[in-house]
Backbone bond lengths (Angstrom), bond angles and torsions (degrees), N, CA, C in turn:
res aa  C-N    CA-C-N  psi(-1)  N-CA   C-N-CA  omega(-1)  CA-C   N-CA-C  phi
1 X - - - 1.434 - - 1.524 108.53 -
2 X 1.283 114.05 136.97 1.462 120.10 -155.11 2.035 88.42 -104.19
3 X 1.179 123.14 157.27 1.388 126.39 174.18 1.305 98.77 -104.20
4 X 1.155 137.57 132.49 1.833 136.49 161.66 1.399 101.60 -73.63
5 X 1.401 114.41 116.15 1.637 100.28 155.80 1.157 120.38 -76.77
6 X 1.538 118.93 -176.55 1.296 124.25 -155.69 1.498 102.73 -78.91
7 X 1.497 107.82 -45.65 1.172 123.12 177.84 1.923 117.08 -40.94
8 X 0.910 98.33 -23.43 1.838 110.00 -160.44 1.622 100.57 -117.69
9 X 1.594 115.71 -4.59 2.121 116.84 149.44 1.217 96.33 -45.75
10 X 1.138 92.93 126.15 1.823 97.59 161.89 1.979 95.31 -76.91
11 X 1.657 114.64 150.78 1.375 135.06 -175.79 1.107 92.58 -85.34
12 X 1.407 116.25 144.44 2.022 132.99 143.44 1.234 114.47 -39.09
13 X 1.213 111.06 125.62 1.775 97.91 177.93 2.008 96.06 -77.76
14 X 1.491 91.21 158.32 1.506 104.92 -171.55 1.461 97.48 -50.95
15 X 1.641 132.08 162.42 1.340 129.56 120.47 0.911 127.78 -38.16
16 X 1.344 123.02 131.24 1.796 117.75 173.42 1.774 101.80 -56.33
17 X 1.126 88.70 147.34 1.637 77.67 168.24 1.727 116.40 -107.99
18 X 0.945 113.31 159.29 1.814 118.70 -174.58 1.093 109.95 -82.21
19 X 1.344 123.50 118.17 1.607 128.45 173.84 1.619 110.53 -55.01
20 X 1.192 110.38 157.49 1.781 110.58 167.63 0.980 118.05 -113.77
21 X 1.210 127.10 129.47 1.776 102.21 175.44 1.346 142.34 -91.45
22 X 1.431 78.43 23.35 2.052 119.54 -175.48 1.723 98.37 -49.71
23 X 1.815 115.14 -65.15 1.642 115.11 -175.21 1.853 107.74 -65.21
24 X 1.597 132.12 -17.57 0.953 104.21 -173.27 1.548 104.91 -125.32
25 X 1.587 122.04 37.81 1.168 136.14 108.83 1.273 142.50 -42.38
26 X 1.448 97.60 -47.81 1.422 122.85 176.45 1.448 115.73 -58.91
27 X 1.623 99.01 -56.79 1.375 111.08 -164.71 1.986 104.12 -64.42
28 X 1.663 108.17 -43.56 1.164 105.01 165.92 1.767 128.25 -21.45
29 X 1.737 91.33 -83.09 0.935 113.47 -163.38 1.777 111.08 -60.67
30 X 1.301 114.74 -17.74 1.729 128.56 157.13 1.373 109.14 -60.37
31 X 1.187 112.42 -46.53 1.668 93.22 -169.81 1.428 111.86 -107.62
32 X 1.361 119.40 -5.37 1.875 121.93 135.96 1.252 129.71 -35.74
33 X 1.916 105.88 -47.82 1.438 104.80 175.19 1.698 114.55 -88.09
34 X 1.362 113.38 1.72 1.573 119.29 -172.37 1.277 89.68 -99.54
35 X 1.273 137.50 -31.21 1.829 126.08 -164.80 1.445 82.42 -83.68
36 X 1.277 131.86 -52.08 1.493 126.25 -150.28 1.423 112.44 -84.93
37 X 1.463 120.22 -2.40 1.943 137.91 161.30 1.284 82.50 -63.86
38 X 1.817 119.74 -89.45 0.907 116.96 -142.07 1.291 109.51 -69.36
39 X 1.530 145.67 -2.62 1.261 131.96 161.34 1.624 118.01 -54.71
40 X 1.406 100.82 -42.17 1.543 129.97 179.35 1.529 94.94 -55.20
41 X 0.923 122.97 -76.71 1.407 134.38 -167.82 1.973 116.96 -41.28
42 X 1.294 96.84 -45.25 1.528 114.99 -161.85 1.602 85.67 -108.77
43 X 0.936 144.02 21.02 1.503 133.18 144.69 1.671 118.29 -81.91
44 X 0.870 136.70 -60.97 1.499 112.57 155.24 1.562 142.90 -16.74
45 X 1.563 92.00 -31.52 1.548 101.06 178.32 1.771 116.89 -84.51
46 X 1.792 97.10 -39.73 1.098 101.60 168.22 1.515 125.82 -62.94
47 X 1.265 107.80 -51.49 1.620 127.07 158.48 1.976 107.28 -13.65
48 X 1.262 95.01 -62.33 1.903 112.24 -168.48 1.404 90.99 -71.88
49 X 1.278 130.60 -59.32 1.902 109.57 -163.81 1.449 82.21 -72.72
50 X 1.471 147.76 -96.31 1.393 124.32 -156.67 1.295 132.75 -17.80
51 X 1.814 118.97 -35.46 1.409 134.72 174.15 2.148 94.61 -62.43
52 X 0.895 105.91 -56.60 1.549 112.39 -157.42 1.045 108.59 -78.73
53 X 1.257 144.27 5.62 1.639 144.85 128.91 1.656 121.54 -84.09
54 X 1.353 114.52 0.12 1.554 120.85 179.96 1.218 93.44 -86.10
55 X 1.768 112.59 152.25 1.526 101.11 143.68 1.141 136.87 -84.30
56 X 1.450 123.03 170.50 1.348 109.99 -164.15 1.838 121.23 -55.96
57 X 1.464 115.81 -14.31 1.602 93.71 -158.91 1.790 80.95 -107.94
58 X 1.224 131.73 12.65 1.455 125.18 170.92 1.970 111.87 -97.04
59 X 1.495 109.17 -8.55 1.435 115.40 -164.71 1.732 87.09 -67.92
60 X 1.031 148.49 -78.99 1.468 154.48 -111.40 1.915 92.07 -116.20
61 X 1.440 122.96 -26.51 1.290 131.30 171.08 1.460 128.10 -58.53
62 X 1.574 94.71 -31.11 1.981 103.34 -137.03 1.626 69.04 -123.52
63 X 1.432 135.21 109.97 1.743 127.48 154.74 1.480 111.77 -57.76
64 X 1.435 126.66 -32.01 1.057 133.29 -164.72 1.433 129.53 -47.56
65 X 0.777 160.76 126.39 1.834 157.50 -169.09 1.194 79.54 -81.15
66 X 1.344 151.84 -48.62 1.324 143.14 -159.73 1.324 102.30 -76.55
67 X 1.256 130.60 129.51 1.384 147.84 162.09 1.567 119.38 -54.94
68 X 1.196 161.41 119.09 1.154 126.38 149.53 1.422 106.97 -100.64
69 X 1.077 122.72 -19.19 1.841 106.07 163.76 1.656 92.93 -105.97
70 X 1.441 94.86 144.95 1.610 127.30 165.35 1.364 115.26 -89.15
71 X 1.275 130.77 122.20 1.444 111.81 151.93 1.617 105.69 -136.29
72 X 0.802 144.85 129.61 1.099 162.47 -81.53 2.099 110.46 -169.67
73 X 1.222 102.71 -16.00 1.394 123.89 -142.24 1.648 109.58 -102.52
74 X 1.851 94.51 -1.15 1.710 97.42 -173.02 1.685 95.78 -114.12
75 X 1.014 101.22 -8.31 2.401 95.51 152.70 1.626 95.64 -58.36
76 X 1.367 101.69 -51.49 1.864 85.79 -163.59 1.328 124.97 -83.40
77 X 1.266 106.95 2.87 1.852 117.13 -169.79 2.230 77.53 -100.94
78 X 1.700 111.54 -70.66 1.463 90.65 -177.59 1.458 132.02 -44.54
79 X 1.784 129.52 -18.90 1.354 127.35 172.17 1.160 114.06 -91.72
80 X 1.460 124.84 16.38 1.416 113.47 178.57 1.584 97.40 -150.12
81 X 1.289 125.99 25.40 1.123 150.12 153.98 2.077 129.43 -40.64
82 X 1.334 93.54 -42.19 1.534 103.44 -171.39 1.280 96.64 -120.38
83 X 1.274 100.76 174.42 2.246 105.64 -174.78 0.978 119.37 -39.47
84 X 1.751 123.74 -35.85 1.230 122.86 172.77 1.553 115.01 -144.08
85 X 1.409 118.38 169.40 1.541 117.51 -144.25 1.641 95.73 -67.08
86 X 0.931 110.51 -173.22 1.943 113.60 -172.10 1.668 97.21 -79.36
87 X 1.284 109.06 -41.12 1.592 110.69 -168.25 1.340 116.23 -76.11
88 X 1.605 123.70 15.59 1.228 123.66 149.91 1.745 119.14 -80.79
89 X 1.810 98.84 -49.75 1.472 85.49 177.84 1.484 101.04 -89.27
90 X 1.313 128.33 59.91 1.587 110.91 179.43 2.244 69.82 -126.91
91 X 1.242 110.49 -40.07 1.715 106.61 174.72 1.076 92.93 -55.56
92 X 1.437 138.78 -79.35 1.612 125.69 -146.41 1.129 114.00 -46.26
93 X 1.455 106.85 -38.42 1.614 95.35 -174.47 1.512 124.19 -102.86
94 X 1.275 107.58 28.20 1.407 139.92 -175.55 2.230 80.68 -100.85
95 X 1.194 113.54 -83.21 1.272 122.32 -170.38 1.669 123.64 -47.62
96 X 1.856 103.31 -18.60 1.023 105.85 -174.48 1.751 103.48 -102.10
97 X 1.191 108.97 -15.38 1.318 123.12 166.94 1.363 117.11 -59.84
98 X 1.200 97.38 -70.82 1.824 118.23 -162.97 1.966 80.25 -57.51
99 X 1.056 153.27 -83.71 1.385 161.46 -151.35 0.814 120.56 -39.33
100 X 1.763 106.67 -52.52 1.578 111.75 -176.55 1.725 102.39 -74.96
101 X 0.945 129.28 -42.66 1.255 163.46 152.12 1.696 103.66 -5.79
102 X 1.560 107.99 -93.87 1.302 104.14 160.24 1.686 143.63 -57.06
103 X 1.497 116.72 -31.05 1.114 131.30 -174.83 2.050 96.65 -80.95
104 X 1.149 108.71 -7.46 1.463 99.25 -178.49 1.717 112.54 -109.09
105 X 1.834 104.93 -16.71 1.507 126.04 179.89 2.240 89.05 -72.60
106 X 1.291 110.03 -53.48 1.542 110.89 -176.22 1.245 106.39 -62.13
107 X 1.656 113.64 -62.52 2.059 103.19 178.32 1.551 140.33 -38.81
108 X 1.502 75.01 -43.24 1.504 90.74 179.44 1.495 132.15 -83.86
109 X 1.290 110.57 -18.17 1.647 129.84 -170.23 1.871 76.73 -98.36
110 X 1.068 140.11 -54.53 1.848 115.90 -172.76 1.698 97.50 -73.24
111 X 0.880 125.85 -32.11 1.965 118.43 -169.65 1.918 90.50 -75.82
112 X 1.261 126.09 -29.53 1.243 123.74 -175.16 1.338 119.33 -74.35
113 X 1.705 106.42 -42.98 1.444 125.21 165.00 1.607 117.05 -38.65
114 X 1.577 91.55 -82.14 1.601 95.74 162.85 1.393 140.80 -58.59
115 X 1.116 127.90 5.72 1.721 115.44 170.39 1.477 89.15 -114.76
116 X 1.961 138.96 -9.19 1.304 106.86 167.94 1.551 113.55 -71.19
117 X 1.470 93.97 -47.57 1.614 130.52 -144.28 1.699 105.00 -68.34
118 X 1.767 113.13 -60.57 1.264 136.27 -167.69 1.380 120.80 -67.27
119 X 1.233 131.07 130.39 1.372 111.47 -179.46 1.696 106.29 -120.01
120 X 1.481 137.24 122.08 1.637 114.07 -120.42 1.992 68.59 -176.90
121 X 1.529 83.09 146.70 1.539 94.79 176.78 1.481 111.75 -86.68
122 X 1.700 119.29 134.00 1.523 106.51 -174.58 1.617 101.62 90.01
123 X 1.081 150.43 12.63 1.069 152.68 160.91 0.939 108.96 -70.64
124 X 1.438 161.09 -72.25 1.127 140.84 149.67 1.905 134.79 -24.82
125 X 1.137 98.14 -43.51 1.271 105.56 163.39 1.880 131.26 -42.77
126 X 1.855 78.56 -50.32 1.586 96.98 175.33 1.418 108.78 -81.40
127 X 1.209 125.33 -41.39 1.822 99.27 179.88 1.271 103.68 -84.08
128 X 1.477 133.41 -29.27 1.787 100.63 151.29 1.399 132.60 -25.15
129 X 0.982 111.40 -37.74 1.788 115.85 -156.71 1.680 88.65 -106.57
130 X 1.166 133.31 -27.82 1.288 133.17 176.46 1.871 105.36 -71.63
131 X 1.090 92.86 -31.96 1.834 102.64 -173.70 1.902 103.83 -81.90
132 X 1.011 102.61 -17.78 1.749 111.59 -175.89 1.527 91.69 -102.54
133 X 1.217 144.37 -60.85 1.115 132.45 175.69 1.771 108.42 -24.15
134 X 1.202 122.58 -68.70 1.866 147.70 -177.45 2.150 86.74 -35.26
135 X 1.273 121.18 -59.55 1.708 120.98 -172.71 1.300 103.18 -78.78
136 X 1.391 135.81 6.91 1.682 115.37 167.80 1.512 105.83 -96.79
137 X 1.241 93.90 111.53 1.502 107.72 -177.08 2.052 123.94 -56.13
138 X 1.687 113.61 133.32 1.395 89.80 -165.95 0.946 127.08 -77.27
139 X 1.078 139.58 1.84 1.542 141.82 161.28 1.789 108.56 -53.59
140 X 1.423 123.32 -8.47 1.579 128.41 173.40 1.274 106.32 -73.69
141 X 1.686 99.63 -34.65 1.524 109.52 -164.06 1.249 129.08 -95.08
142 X 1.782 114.44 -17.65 1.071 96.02 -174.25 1.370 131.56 -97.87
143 X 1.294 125.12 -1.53 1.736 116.62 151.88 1.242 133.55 -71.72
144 X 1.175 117.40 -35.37 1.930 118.92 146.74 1.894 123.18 -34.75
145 X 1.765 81.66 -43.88 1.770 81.60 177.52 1.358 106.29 -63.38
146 X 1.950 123.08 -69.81 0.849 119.89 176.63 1.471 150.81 -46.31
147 X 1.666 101.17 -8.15 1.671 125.70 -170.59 2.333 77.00 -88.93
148 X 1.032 103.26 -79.98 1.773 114.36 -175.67 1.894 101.42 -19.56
149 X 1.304 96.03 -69.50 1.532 126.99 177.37 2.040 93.97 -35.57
150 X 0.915 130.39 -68.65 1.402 112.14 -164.24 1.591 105.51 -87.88
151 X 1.426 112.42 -13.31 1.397 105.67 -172.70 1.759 106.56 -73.80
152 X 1.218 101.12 -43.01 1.695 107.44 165.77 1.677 120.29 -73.86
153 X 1.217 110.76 6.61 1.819 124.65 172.83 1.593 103.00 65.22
154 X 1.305 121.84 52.52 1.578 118.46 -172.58 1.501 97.32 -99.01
155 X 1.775 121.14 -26.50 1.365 106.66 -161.19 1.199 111.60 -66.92
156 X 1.401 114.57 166.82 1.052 116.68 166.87 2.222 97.78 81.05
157 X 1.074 119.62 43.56 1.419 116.95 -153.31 1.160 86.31 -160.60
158 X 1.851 108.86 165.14 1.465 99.27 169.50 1.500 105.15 -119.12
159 X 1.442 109.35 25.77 1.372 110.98 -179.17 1.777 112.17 -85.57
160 X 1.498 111.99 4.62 1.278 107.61 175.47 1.346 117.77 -112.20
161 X 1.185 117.80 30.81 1.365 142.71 -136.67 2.118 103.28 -158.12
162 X 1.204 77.32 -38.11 2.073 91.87 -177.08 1.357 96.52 -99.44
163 X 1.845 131.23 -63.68 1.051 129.05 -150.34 1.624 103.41 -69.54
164 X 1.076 137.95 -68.10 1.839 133.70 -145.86 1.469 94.40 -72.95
165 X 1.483 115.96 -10.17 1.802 102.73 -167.34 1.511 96.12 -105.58
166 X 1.650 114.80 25.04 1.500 127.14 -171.08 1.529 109.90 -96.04
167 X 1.690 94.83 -34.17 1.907 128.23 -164.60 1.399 91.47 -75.52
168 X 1.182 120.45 149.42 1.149 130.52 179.22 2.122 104.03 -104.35
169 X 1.684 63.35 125.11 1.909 93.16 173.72 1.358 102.75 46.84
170 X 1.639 132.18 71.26 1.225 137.24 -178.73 1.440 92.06 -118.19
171 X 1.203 127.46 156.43 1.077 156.01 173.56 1.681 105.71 -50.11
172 X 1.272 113.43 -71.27 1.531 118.15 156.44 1.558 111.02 -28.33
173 X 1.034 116.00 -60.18 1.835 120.47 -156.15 1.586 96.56 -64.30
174 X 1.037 120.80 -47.27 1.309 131.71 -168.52 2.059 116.08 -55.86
175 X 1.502 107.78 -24.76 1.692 116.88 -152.29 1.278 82.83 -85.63
């Protein structure tokens, strides 16, 4: 006659246990009050494009987000609004973008190259002084820039605007 140890009882399988529907009450009523924030939230926005196809004496009349008159006609009064049409300064700063933009993707990827890559006398020296450049605050800098800036005839240009944000990790580039 063999003894069963205890170890070798086969176990009760668990009771199932009974779900509650206590957590997905919860969870409901959480994302009831999260859909109905963000309705709250993003009504203003909707509010403004519905306003900006109304005409003006239906904006403050009509509560409706729904339009029933269209007008269409204040895109073209806002782009031709200031001295010149919007899509001049929407270029400048297309040109002053794209410039600083690239001329700082080239500076910086060769100044990056060389202080991993290069092994060069004064290398340390120089990203010291490159790393102290980054803590002079720009308010040091900017009447020197601007005194330099007209003495070389840049003001009024967008090369002062393209060039220092070209330099890698200058104080300028950074504002």
């Amino acid at each position: 006659m063999t003894r069963l140890k205890v170890e070798d009882t086969p176990s009760p399988a668990p009771a199932p246990r009974r779900r509650t529907r206590v957590p997905q009450v919860r969870a409901l009523i959480k994302h009831a009050f999260l859909i109905t924030a963000g309705l709250v939230m993003v009504y203003p926005l909707l509010w403004m494009i519905a306003s900006s196809i109304k005409p003006e004496a239906l904006i403050f009349r009509e509560p409706s987000l729904l339009p029933t008159e269209t007008d269409f006609g204040h895109y073209a009064d806002g782009w031709n609004a200031l001295a010149h049409p919007f899509g001049v300064y929407l270029a400048n700063s297309a040109i002053v973008v794209l410039g600083a933009l690239l001329g700082n993707l080239l500076s910086c990827s060769m100044a990056a190259y060389a202080f991993a890559r290069l092994q060069f006398r004064g290398r340390a020296f120089l990203f010291g002084m490159m790393l102290l450049t980054l803590m002079v605050p720009i308010y040091v800098l900017i009447i020197p820039q601007y005194v330099m800036f007209s003495k070389i005839e840049w003001v009024n240009t967008f090369l002062p605007l393209i060039v220092p944000s070209s330099w890698p990790r200058t104080p300028s580039s950074s504002s």
